[in-house]
DSSP file (Angstrom, degrees, kcal/mol; ACC not computed):
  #  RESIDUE AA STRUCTURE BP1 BP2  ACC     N-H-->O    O-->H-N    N-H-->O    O-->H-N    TCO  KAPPA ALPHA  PHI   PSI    X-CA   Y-CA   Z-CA
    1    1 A X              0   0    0      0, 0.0     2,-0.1     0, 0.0     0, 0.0   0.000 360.0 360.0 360.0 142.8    0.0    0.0    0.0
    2    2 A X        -     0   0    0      1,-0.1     2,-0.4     0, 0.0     0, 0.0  -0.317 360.0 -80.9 -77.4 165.6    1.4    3.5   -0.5
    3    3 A X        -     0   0    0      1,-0.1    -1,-0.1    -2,-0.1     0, 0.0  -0.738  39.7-119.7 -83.1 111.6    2.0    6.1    1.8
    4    4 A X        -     0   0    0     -2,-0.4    -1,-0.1    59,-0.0     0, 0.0  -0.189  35.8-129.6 -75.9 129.8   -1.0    8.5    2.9
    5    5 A X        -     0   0    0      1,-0.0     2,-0.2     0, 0.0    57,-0.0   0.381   4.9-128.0 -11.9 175.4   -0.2   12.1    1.9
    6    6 A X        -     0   0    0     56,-0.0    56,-0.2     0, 0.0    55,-0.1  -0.732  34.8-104.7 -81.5 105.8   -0.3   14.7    4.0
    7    7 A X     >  -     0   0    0     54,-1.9     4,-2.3    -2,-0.2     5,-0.0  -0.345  29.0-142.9 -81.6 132.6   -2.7   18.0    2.4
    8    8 A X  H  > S+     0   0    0      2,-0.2     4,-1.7     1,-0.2     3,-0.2   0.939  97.1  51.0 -40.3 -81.4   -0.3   20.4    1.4
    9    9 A X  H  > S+     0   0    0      1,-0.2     4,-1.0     2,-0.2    -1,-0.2   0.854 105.8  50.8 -60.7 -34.8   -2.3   23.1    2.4
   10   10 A X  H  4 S+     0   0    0      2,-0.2     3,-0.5     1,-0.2     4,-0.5   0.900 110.2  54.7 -56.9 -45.5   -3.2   21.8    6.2
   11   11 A X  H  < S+     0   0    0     -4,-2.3     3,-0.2    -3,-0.2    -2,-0.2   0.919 109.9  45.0 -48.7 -44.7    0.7   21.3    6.6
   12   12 A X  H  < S+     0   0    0     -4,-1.7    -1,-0.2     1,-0.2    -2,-0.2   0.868 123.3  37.7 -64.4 -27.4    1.3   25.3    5.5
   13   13 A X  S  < S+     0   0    0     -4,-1.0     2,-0.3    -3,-0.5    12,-0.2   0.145 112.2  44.1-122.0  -1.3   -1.8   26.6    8.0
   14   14 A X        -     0   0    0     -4,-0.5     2,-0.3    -3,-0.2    10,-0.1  -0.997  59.8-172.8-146.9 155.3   -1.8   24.5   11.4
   15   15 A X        -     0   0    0      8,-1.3     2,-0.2    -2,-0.3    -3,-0.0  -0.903  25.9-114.4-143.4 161.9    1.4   23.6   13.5
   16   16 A X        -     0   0    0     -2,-0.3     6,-0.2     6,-0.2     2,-0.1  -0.804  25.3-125.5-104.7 136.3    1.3   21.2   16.6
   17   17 A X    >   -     0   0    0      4,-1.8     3,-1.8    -2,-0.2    -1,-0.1  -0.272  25.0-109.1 -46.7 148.2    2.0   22.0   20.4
   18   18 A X  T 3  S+     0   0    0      1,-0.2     4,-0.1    -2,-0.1    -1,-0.0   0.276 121.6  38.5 -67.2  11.8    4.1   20.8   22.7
   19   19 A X  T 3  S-     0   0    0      2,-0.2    -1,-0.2     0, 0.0     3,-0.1   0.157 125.2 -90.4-150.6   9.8    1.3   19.2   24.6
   20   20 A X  S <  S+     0   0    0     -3,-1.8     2,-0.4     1,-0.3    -2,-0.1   0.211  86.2 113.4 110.8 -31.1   -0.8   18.1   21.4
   21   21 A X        -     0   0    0     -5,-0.1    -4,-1.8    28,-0.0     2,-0.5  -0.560  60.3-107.4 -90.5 141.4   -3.1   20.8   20.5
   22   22 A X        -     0   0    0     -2,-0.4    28,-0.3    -6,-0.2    -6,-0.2  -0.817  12.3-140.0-137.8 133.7   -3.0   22.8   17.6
   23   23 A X        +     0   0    0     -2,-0.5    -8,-1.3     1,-0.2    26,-0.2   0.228  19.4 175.4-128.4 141.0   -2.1   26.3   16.3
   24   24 A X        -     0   0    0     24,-1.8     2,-0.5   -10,-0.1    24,-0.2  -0.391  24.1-137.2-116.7-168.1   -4.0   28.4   13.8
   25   25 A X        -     0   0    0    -12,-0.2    22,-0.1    22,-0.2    21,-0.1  -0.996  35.6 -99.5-126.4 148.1   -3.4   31.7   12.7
   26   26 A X        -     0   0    0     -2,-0.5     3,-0.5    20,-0.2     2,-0.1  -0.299  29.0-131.5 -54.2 134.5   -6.7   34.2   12.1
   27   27 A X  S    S+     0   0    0      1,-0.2    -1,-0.1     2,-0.1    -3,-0.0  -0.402  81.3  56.4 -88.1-176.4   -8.1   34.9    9.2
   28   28 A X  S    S+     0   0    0     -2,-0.1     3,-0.2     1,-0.0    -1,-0.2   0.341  80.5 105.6 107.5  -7.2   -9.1   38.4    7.7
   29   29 A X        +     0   0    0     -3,-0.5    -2,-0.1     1,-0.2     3,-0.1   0.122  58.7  71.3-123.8   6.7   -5.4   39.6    8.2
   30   30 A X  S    S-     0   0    0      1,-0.1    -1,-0.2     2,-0.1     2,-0.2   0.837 101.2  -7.0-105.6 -17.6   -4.1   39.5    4.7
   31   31 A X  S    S+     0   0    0      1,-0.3    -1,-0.1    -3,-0.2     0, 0.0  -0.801 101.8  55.6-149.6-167.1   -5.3   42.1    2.6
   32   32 A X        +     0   0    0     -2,-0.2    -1,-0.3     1,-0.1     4,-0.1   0.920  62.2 147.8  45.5  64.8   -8.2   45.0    2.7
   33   33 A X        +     0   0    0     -3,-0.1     3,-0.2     2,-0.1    -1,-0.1   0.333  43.8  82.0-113.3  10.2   -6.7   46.5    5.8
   34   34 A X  S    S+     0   0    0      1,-0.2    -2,-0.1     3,-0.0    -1,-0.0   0.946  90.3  40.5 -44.7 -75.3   -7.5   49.6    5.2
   35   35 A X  S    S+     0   0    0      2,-0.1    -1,-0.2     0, 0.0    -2,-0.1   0.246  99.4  95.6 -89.8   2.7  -10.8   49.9    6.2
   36   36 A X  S    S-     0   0    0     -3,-0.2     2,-0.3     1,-0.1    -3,-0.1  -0.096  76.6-115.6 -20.4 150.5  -10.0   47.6    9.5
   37   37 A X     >  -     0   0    0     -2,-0.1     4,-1.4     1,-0.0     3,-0.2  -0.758  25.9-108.3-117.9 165.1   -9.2   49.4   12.8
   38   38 A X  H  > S+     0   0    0     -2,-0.3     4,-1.0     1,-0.2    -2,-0.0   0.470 113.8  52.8 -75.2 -13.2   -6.2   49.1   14.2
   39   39 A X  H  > S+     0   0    0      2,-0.2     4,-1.3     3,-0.1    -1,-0.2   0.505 104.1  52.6 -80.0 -10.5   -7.3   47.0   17.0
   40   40 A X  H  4 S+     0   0    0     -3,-0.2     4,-0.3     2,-0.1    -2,-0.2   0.709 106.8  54.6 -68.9 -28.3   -9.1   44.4   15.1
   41   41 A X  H >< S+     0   0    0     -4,-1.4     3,-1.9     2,-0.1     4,-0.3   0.957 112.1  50.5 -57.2 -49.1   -5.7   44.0   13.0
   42   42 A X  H >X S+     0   0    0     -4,-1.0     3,-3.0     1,-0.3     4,-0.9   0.873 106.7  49.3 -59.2 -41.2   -3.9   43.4   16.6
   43   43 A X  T 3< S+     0   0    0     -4,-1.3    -1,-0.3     1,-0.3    -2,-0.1   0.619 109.2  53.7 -82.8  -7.3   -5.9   41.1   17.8
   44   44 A X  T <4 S+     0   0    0     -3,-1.9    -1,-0.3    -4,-0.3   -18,-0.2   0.598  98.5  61.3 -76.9 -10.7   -5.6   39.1   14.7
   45   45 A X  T <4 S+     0   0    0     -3,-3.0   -19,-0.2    -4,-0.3    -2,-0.2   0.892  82.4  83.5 -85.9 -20.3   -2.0   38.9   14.5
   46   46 A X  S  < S-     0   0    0     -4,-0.9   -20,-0.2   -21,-0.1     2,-0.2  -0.401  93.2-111.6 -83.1 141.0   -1.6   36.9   18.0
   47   47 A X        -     0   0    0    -22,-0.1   -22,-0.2     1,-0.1     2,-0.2  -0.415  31.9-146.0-100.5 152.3   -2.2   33.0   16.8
   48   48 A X        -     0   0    0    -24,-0.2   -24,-1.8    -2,-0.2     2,-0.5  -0.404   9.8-116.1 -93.9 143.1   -5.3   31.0   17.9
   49   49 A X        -     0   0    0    -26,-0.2     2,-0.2    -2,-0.2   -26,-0.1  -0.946  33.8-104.9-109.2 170.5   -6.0   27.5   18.6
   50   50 A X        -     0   0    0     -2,-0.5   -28,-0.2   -28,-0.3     5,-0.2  -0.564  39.9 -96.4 -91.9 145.9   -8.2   25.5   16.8
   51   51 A X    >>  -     0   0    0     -2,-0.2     3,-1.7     1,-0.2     4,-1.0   0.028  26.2-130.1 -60.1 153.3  -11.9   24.5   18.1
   52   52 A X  T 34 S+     0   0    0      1,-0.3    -1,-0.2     2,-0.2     4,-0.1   0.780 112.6  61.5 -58.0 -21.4  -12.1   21.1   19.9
   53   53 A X  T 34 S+     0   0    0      1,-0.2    -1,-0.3     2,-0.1    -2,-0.1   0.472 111.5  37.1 -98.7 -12.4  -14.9   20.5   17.7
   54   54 A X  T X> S+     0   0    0     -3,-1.7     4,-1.1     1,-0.1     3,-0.7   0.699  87.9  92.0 -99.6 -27.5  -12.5   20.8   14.5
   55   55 A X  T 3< S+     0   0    0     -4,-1.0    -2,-0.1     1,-0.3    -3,-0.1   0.024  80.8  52.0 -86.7   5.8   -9.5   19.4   15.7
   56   56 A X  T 3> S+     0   0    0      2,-0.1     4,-0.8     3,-0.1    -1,-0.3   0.262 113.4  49.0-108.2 -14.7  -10.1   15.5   14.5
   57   57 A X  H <> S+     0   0    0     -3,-0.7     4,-1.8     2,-0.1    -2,-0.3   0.927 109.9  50.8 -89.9 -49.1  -10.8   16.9   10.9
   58   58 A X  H  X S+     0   0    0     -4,-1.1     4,-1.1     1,-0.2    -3,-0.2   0.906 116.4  45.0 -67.5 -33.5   -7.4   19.0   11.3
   59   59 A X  H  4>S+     0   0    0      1,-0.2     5,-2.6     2,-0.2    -1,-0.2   0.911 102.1  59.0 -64.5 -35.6   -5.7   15.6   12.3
   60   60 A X  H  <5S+     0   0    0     -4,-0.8    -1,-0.2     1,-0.2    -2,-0.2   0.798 106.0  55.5 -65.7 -32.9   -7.0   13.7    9.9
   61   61 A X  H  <5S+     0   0    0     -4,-1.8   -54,-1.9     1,-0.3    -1,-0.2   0.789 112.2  35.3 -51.2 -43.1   -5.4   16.0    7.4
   62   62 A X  T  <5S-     0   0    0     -4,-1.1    -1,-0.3   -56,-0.2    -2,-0.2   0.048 117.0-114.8-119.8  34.0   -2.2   16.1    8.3
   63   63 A X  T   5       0   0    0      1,-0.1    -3,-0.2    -5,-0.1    -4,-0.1   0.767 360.0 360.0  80.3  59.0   -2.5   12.2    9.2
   64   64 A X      <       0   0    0     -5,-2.6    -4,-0.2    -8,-0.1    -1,-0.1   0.105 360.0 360.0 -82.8 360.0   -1.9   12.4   13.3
């Protein structure tokens, strides 16, 4: 049998914790910032984790 893949794009967009859980970044934060206040950009840059309720779909992706 061949080796399952990993999606390419889940690898670029979630990284894992030292304790298993794992780290997203916010969306909304790449372009059109114009019209954004400056405290809705801050609080987008600081990184996220992802919902419990997502986090077997995230795995399954990058094939944890």
């Amino acid at each position: 049998m061949p080796k399952v893949k990993t999606k390419s794009g889940a690898k670029k967009r979630f990284k894992l914790t030292g304790t298993g859980k794992i780290k997203r970044k916010h969306a909304f934060k790449s372009h059109i910032l114009t019209k954004k206040e400056t405290k809705q950009k801050r609080n987008l840059t600081h990184m996220g984790l992802v919902d419990k309720s997502d986090e077997n779909n995230v795995k399954h992706m990058l094939n944890i």
